[in-house]
N, C-alpha and C positions, 0 to 999 in steps of 0.2 A: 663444244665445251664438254668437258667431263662428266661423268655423273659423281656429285657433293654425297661424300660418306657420313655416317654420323661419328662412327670411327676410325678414325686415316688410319691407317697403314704402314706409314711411315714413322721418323721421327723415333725416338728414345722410348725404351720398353715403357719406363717409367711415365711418356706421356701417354702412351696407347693406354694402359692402364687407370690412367685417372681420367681418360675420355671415357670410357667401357664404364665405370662407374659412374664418372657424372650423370651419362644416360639413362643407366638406370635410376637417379633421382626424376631423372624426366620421364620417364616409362610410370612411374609411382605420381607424381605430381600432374601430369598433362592431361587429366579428367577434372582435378581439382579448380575449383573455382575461390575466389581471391574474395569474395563474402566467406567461404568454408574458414580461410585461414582466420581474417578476424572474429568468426564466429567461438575457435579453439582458441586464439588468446585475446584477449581483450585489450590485452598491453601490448599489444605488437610494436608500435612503433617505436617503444624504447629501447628496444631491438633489434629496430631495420631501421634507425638514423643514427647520424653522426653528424659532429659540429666540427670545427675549424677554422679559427680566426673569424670572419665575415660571415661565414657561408654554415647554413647547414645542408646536407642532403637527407631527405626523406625517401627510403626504397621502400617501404611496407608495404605499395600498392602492386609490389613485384610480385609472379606468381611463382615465389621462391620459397622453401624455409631454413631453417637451421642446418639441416642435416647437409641439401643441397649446395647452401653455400660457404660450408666445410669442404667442401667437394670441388668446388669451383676454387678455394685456397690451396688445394692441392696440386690444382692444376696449375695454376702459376707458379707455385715453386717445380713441380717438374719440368716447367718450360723455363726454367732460371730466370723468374721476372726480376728477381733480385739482381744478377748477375748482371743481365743487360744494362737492368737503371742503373750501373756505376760504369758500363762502358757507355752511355748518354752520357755522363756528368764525367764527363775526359773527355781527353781530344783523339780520342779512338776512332776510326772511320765504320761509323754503324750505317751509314749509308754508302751500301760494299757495292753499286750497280755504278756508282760514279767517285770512287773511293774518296768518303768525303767523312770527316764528322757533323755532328748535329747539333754545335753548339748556343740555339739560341737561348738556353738557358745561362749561358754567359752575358750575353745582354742585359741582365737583370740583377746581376751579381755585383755587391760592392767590391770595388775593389780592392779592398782590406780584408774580405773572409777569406779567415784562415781555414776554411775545409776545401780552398779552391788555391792553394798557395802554388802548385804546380803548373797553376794558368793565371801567373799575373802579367806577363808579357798580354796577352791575350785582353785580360780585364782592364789592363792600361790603356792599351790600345782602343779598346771601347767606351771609354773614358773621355779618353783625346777626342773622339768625334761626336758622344754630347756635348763636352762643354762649346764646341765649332757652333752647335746646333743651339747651344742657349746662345752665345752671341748675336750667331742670326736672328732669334727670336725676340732679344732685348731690342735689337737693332728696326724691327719691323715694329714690334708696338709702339717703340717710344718717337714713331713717327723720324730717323734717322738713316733708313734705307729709301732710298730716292727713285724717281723714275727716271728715264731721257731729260725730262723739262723741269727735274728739281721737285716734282708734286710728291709729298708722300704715297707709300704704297696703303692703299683703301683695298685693294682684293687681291688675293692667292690664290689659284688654281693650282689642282694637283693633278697631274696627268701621268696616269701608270693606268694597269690591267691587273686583276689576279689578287694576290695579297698586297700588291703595292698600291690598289684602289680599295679593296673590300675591308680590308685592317683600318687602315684611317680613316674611312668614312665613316663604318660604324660607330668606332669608339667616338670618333668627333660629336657624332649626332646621341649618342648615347650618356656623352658627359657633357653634354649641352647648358646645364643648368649650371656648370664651374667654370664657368667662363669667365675670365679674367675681366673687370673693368675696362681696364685700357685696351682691350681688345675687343672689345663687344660691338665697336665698329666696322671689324677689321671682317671684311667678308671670305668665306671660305669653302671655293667652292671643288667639285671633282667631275673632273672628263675622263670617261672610259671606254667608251664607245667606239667602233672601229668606222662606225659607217658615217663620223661627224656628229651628230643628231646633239649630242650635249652639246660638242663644244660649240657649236651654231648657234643655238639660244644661247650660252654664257656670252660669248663676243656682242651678241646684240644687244646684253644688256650693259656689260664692262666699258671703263675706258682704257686704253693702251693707255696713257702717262701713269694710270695711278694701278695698272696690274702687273704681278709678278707670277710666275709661271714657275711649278716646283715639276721638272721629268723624274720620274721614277721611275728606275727599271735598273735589275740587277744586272742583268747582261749589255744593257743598253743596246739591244738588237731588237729588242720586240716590235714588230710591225706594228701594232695599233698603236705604241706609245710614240714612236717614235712620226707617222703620220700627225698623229695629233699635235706634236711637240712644232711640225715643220709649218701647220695649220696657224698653229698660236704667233711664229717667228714670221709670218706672210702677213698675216693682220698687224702686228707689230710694224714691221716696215711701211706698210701701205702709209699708215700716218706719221711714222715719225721718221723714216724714212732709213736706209741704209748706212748705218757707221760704226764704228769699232767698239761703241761704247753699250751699244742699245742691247746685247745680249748679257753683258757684264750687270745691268740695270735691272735686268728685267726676269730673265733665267739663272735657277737653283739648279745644279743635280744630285741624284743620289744613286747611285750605284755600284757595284763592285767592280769595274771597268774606267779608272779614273784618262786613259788614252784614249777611248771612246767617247768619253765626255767632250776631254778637249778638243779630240777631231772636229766635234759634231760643232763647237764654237762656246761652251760652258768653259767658264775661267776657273782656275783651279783655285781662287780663293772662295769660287761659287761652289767647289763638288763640295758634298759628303759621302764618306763610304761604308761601305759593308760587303760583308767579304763571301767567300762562297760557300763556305756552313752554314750560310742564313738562306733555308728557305722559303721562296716565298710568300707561302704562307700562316710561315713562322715569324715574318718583319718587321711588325708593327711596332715593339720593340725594338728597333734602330731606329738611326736618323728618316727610314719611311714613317715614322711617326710624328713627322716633322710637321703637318699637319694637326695631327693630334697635341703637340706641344704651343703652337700659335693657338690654340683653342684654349686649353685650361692653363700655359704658362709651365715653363719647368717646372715649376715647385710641382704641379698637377703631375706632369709626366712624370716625377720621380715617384709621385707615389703610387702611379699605375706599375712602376717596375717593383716597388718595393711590393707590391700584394703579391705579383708573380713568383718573386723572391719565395716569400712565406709558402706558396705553393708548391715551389721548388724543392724545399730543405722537408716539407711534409710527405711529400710525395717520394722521396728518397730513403727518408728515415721512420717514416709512419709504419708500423707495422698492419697486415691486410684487413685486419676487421674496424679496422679504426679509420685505415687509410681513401681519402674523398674519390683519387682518379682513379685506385686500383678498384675500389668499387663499382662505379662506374662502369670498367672496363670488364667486369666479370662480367655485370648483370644485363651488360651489350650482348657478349658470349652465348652468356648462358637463352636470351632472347632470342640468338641469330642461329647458333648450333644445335640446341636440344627444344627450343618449343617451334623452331621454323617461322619465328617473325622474321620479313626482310622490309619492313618498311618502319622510319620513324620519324613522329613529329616533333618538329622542336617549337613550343609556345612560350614564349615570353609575355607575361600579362603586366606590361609596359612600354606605350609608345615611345618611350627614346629605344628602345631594346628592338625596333625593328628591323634593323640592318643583321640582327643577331642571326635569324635564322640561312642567310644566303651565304655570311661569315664561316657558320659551321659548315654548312653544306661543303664550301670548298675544300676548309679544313680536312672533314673528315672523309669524304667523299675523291678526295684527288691525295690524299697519303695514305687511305685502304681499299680503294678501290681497284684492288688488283687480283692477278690469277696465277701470276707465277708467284712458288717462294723464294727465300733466301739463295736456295739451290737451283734457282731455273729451272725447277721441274712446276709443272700443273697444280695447286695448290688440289685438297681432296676436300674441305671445306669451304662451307661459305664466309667470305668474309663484311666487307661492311656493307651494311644494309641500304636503303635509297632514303636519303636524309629529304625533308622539305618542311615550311613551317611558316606560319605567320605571327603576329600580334593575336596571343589568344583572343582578345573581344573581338577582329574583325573574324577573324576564322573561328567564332563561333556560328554566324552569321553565312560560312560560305564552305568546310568543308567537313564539323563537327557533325552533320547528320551523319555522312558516311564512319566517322568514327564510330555513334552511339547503334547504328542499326542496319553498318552495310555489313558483306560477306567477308571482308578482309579486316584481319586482325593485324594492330599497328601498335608498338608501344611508343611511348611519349614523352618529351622530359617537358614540365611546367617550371617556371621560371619565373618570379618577381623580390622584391624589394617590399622588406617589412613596413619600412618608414618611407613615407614623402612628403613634403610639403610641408614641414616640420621647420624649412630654414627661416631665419630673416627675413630674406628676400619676399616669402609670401604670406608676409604679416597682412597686410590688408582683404588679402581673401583666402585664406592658409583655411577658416573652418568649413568654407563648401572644396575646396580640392582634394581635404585629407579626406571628405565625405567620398569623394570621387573614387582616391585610391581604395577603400574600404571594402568599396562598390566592386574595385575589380581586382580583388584579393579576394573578396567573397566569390567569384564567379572563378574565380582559379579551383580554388579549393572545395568548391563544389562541382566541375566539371570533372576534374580528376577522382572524387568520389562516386559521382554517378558511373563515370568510365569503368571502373573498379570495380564497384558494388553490383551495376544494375540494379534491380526492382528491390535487392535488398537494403536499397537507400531509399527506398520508398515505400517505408510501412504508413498500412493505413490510406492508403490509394485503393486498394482492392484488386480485384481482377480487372486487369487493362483487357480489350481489344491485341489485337496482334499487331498492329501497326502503331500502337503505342507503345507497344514493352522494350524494355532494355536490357538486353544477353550480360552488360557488363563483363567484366573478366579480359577487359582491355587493359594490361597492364602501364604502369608509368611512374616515374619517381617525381620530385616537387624539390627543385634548388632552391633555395631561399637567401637574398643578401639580408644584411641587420639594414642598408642603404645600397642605392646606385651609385657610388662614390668611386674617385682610379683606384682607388685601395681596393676595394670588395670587388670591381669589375676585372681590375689586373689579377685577384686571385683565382676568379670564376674562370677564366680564358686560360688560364695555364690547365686548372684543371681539366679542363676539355682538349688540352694540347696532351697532357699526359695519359689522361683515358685511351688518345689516338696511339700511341706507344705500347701502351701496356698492352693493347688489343693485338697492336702489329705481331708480337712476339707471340703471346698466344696463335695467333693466327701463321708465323713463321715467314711475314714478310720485311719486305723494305717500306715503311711509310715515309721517305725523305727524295723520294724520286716522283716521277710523275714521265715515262717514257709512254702513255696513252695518248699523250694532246701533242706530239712533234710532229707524228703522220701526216696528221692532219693540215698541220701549217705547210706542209714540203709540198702538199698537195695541192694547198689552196694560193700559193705562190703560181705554182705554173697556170691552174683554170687563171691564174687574176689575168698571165699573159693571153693565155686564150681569148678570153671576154675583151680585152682590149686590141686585139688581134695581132700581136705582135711577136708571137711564136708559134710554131705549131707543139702539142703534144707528146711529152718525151711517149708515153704510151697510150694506146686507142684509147678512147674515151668512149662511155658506153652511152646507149641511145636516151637513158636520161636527163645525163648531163648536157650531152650534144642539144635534145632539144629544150631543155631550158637556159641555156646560152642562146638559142637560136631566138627563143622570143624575147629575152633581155637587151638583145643586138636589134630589135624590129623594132625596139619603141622610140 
């Protein structure tokens, strides 16, 4: 690998220039500790936050200030952040490694906005396969979709890998508490696994008459989906035995390969589609949402797209000091190139929010985690950093000491919802739950303080021991919904889509490819003939493989 510049080399005089300066905000800044800055203003954070619809973001606890992130505004316009977000928002192929556009900002788009009038073909079209998608959905609750023996369908399974599992599961589990009535029966579960392990316990627990099977898969080629898919169609027949109808009954697909479907025995009043601008995991927003819509009901999924929406036209139109995901995507920047953080945690301080952090990890971690740029050449910076993260109160419990007093410096984003437990629904024990949330609103907001501060959020302690002190000066920002609603969640998730954009360009790559995970597949196809012993090796295989194939074939 290269040696990472702090100033590349490449690239437009105008960006060399506002890199050489940013630096030197970090050459002046990178002694400074993050008690110093609230020390000089006291106001600081009406400063370094910004509101927007649902969502506020809080950066104060960044070791940034003004001057710096004048400087980091400069940088994005010399790397035409503006220019790019209008070739995003066209049907322009910004994903130039598989000449494709990236339109799943159109998935969320009515199709009546007039600032999209050049793409109604397109919004039509993605029109046409929600409403397919509510039908099926009316048709499933109101007990009207049938199995082989006439039983309503009682459980869904969704079987995809990637974003066609990590999209729908989280938000399903995260808007758990909007659960439509007439569904709250309706069981909903996800196999993703390649080596069976889920779909083994779901079949033990399901019945074939009353289960429905959703494949997901864009390509409809993907090995584990596609195993999984052939696992669920075996258990099927076993009981209800082989006929023309049992697939038409029982199996949904969704993918942009509607001949692939049919090959595989999905009936084309079963497919839904989505096309090949929609990356993976970018989909959750299509009919892969299709999951997410049997949870909270169209009416729910439209207003997960409408939050995305608002985040769309903000994110486009917002100018930079004001703007949620260009900020974002600076204060990633400015963390990963001028102070040399490469690691972040993502803490969500709410259990439906737990699928959040493995969510992003994909996101952002498989559209910037690359080395080449635009140009094929060896990128000269670092680009995204190694995402990981739990439910803040469990990962206080298991890996906040290394936060508060290891060696390694980690910035962080905190994550919760103002209000809970506030609905109807939890009138009869609403005043100990909103106790509960308060509980861990208060533990958000003080661990993100102590992170920050150290010892200077503890006056009046005195002189600690060494093993008790806190360095602080862990930098990290604080998201904030007004609720966990598809509204607030669908705006939250776009901005985190568009931070990944803003960053790519800064950074001069492709975030809409993902050519690091195919090797690996091409390779792991022939060991599978190996291991099974039914080919030899297009090339030597080396003495680790060999001998762990060899004990795997001994047992």
């Amino acid at each position: 690998m290269n040696a990472f510049k702090a100033i590349p080399d490449t690239g437009s005089q105008a960006e060399q220039q506002a890199w050489a300066e940013l630096n030197l905000q970090a050459e002046r800044l990178k002694r400074l500790h993050i008690a110093e800055l609230f020390r000089a203003d006291s106001q600081r954070f009406s400063g370094f936050s910004v509101s927007h619809g649902p969502l506020l973001l809080d950066f104060s606890k960044q070791r940034l200030d003004s001057l710096a992130l004048d400087k980091l505004f400069d940088l994005a316009d010399a790397c035409d952040l503006k220019g790019w977000t209008e070739k995003l928002f066209s049907t322009q192929a910004v994903n130039n490694t598989e000449d494709r556009a990236a339109m799943h900002w159109a998935l969320r788009t009515p199709v009546d906005d007039v600032q999209y009038e050049s793409c109604r073909d397109v919004l039509e079209g993605v029109q046409e396969q929600l409403d397919k998608m509510a039908d099926m959905v009316d048709k499933i609750h109101s007990g009207q979709w049938r199995g082989m023996t006439g039983e309503p369908i009682t459980d869904v399974v969704n079987i995809g890998v990637g974003g066609s599992d990590l999209g729908p599961l989280m938000v399903s589990r995260a808007l758990n508490d909007f659960t439509l009535k007439r569904s709250r029966s309706l069981g909903i579960h996800f196999a993703s696994s390649m080596d069976g392990s889920q779909m083994a316990q779901l079949l033990k627990q399901l019945r074939p008459q009353n289960t429905l099977f959703i494949v997901s898969s864009k390509s409809f080629s993907t090995v584990d989906t596609l195993y999984n898919a052939n696992t669920a169609l075996a258990w099927l027949e076993r009981s209800l035995g082989k006929c023309a109808g049992l697939l038409h009954c029982h199996f949904i697909g969704v993918s942009s390969k509607p001949d692939k479907m049919s090959e595989w025995g999905i009936h084309r009043e079963n497919q839904l589609q989505i096309w090949d601008w929609v990356g993976g995991r970018y989909s959750l927003w299509s009919c892969i949402g299709l999951p997410i819509a049997l949870r909270i009901g169209m009416k729910g999924f439209r207003r997960l797209l409408a939050g995305a929406h608002l985040m769309d036209n903000h994110f486009r139109n917002a100018p930079w000091q004001s703007n949620i995901p260009v900020l974002m995507a600076l204060i990633g920047v400015w963390n990963t190139n001028c102070l040399g953080i490469n690691a972040q945690a993502i803490l969500p301080y709410d259990g439906r929010l737990e699928k959040l952090p493995a969510y992003l990890e994909q996101l952002e971690m498989e559209s910037n985690g690359k080395s080449v740029n635009r140009d094929g050449e060896l990128v000269q910076l670092h680009t995204c950093p190694v995402l990981w993260g739990e439910v803040g109160p469990n990962a206080q419990h298991a890996f906040y000491q290394l936060l508060h007093q290891g060696t390694e410096v980690v910035t962080c984003d905190f994550i919760a919802p103002a209000l809970r437990y506030h609905e109807p629904t939890h009138s009869e024990d609403s005043l100990e739950l909103v106790r509960q949330h308060e509980l861990a609103l208060a533990n958000c907001l003080a661990q993100s303080r102590l992170l920050a501060l150290g010892e200077a959020a503890l006056e009046g302690e005195g002189e600690l021991p060494h093993y008790k002190r806190y360095r602080g000066n862990q930098p990290s920002s604080t998201l904030l919904m007004k609720e966990l609603s598809p509204f607030s969640l669908g705006a939250m998730l776009a901005a985190y889509e568009h931070k990944v954009f803003a960053q790519a360009v800064i950074w001069g790559i492709n975030p809409f490819d993902q050519w690091g995970v195919e090797m690996g597949k091409k390779i792991a196809t022939e060991t599978l003939g190996v291991i099974r012993k039914e080919q030899a090796p297009e090339f030597p295989l080396d003495s680790s493989t060999l001998g762990l194939i060899d004990f795997i074939n001994a047992q």
